[in-house]
N, C-alpha and C positions, 0 to 999 in steps of 0.2 A: 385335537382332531375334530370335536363337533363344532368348538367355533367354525373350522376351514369348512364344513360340511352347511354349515348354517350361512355361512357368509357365499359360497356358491350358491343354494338357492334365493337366497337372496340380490345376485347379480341375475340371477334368470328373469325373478321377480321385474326387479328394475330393467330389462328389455322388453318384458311383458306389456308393462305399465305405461312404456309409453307408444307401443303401437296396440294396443288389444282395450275393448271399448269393456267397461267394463258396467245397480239400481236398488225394492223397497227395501230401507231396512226394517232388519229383525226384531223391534223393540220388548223392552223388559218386561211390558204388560203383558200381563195372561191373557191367553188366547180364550175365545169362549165355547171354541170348538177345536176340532182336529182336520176341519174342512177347509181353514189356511194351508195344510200341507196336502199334499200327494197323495193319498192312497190310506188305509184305515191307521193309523199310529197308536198304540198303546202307550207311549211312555217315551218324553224328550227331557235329553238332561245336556244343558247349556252350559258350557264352561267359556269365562270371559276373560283373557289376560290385556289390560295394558303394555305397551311395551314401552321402554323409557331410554333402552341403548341396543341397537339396532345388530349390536351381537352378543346382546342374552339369547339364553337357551332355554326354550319353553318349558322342558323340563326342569331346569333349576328355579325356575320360579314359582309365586304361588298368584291361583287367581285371583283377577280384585272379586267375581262374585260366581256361586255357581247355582243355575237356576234348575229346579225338577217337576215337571209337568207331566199328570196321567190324566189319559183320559179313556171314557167308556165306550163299547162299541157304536155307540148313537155319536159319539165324538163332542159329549159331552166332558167339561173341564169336571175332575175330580178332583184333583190336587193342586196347586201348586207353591213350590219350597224353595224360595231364597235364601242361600247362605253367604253373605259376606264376608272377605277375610277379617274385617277391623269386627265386626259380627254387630255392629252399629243398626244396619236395616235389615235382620233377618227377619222373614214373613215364612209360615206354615199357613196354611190353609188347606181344608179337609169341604169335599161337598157330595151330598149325596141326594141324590133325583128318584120322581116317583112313575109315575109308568105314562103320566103325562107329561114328562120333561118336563116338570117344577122343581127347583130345588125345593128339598125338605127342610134340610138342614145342614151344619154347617158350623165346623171348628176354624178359629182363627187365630194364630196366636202370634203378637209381632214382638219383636224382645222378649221382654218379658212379660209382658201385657198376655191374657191367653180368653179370648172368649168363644162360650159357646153357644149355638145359635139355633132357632128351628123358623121354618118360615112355614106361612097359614098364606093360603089364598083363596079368593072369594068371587065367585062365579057368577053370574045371572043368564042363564040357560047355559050358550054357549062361550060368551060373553067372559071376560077375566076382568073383574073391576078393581081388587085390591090384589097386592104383595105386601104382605107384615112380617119382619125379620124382629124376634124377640130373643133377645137375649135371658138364657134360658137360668143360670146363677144368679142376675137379680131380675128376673123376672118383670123385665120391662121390654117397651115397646122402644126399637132403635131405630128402625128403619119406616119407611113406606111408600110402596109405586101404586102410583092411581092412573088406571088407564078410562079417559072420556071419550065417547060416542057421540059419532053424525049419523042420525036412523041407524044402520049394522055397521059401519064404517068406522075403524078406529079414527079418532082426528088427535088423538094428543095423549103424552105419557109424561107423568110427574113424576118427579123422586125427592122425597123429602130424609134427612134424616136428623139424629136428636145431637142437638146442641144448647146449651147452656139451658137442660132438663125440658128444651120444650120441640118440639118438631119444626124444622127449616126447609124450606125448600133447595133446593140446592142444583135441580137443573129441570126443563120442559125441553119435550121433542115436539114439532108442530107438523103433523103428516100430511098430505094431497088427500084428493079423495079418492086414490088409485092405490094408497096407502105407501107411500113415498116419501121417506124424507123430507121437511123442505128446510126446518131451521130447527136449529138447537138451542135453548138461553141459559145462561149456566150463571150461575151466582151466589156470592158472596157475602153470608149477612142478609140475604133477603134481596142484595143489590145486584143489578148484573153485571157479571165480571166479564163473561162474555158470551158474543152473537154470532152462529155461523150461519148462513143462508148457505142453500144445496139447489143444484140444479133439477130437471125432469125425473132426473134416473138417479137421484139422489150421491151425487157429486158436490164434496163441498168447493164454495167457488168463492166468497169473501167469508172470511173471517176478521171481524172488530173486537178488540182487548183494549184494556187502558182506563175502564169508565172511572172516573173520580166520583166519588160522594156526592149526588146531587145535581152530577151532570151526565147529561145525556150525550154526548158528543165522545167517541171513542180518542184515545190518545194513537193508537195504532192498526191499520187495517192492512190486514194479509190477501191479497188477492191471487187464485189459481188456476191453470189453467191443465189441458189433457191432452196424453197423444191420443192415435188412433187405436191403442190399445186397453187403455182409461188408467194408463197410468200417470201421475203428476208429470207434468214438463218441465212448467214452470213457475215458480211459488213469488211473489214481490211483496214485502213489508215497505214502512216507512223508511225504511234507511238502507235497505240491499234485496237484490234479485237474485234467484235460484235456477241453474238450470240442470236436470237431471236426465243421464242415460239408463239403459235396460238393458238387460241380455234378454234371451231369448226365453227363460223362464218369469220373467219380469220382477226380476229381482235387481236393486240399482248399482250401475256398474260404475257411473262417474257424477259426479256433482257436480257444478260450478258456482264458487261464488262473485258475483258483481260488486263493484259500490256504485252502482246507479240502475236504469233502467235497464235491461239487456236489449231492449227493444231499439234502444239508441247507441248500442257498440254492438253491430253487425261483423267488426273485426274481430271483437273476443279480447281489443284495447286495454278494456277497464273489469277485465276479469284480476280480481283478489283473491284468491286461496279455490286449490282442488283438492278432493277428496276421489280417489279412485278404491273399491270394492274386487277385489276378487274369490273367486268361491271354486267348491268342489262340491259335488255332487252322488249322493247314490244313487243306486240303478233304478230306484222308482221317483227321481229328478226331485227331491228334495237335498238342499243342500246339506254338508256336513262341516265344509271347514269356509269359515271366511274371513279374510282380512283387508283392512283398512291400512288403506298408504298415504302420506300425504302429497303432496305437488313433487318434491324431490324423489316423490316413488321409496320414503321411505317409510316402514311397517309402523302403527300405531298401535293399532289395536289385533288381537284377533279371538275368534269365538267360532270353538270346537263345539258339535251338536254330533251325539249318539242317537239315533232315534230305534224303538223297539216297536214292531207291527202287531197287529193282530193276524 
């Protein structure tokens, strides 16, 4: 009886799918506020099933991960708790802020590995020049963000952290003098692995990956573009074009994949693979249930979200 019940929504599904438009996804990274959703959120706990045969039954199975994120009335991240089933990448993380929204401190424990953390930051008037994350068991220095100054103007923030006992840099933000975005450099060993440039309103618009040891010349450049609502449209790497739909909460309804330009298949000829999104909604328009279909509109993935308010 619940296959027949499962495989009727699932015919609904598949009429859905292919007349109903269907945008961002939800990714695994913590969020660093609660200002991504809706309305003030206490507490989202993310459950994520693969699906592998198009009539299992969600309850017979188990999920590949389940994610638990709290946060504080300022809609600062407190917590967040990955559990995987194979229990290979589970992350706990613990963070607790001070009345200037600094983190203080800070439990992290990934496997088995469990550190504990307190962070020191350091002011000149109003000014934040340092972030230091010590790890507080061996009582060393892990981390450090260094924010530089144009006259009062932030212009650039560094993050170094400790690698093979010594301090590495590991990414630079480079600001406008409107305090804006403009490029990111992120790197690898001291080398840069990669270059995004951002637009006025700080929109990333290329990103370069790829750099080899000693050369300067990217192997791969991501170029992006915007609707009129500033959500992605269109994304193109070196080997394939993205083109993506929204709903009306601007979350992504349809993808499409190219193998070449899209700019040069106005037919939609040399579209490769669709991923279609559909979702459900609470009443303060954060979503709860969503799923992923592939081209034949059949179910891949999907990811239950409980959310608890203030």
């Amino acid at each position: 009886m619940k296959k027949i019940i499962l495989l009727l929504s699932l015919l609904c599904l598949l009429v859905g799918c292919k007349t109903k438009k269907i945008t961002k996804l939800t990714r695994l990274e913590a969020k660093d506020s609660n200002l991504d959703f809706n309305h003030s959120v206490k507490k989202v706990t993310l459950t994520h099933y693969s699906i592998n045969d198009s009539t299992e039954i969600i309850e017979d199975i188990k999920p590949l991960f389940v994610q638990i994120q709290t946060f504080d009335v300022l809609g600062n991240l407190t917590g967040n708790k990955v559990i995987h089933q194979d229990k290979s990448n589970n992350i706990d993380a613990e963070y607790i802020f001070d009345a200037s929204n600094k983190v203080t401190s800070s439990k992290f424990s990934y496997n088995t590995l469990q550190i504990n953390s307190i962070h020191k930051h350091q002011y000149k008037g109003k000014k934040l020049l340092n972030s230091e994350e010590y790890n507080q068991d061996r009582n060393s220095l892990e981390a450090v963000t260094k924010y530089k100054y144009n006259a009062k103007k932030l212009k650039s923030i560094e993050h170094f952290i400790k690698k093979d006992s010594s301090l590495q840099i590991i990414e630079t933000t480079l600001l406008s003098s409107s305090g804006i975005i403009k490029e990111v450099i992120k790197y690898d060993n001291s080398k840069i692995s990669e270059r995004n440039l951002y637009d006025s309103i700080g929109r990333i618009m290329i990103s370069y990956s790829g750099f080899y040891l000693g050369d300067s010349n990217p192997t791969n450049t991501v170029l992006y573009s915007y609707d009129k609502h500033g959500n992605i449209a269109t994304k193109k790497d070196n080997a394939y074009s993205f083109k993506y739909e929204y709903d009306s909460y601007g979350n992504e309804t349809v993808r499409y994949l190219f193998d070449s330009d899209l700019v040069f298949c106005p037919t939609g000829d040399c579209i490769i693979g669709i991923r279609y999104h559909v979702y459900e909604y609470d009443e303060k328009k954060n979503w709860t249930k969503k799923i992923e279909l592939n081209e034949q509109c059949i179910p891949k993935t999907i990811e239950i979200r409980t959310l608890e308010y203030y």
